[in-house]
N, C-alpha and C positions, 0 to 999 in steps of 0.2 A: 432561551431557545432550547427545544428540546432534542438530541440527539438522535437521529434518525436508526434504526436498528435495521435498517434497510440496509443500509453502506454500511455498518458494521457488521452484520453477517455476510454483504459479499465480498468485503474485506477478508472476514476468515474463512472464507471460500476458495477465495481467488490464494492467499495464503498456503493453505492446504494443497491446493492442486499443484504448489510450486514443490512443498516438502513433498509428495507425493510421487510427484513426475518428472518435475526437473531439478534433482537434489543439488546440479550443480549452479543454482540460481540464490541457493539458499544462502549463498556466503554474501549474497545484496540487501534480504531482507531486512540484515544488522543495519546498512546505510540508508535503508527507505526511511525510518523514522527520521531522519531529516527534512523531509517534507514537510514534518510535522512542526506545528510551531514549539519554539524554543523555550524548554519549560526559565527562566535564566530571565525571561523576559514577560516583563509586571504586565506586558499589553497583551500580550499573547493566549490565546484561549485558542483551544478544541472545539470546533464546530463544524458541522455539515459542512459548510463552503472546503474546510481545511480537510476534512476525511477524505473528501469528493476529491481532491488532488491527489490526498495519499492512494486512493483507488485507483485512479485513472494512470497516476505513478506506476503501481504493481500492474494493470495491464499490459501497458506501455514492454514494460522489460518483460512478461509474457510473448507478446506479441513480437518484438524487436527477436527476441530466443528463436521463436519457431521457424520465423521469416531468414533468419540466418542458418538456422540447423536440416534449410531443405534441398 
């Protein structure tokens, strides 16, 4: 399966707008990569389904920020 460069560019999108705008978010994005499967584990692979969480993850604490900061 080939990796979508759709979700990884809005990945480092939505990334960026975090260092950019809300620098105090930035101290989560060290713990977003637990979304991500466990490199530790032989089953585990990187693909669209698994990005597609990590995405929707960095939303989520986006979205959760603003709705608290208004």
């Amino acid at each position: 399966m080939k990796i979508s460069q759709n979700i990884l560019s809005e990945i480092m999108e939505i990334t960026k707008d975090i260092e950019d705008n809300y620098p105090e978010l930035e101290k989560y994005l060290d713990e977003r990569p637990l979304t991500l499967p466990n490199d530790n584990d032989p089953k585990a692979k990187v693909d669209n389904e698994a990005l597609n969480k990590y995405l929707s993850s960095l939303k989520a604490l986006v979205k959760k920020y603003k709705k608290s900061s208004m």
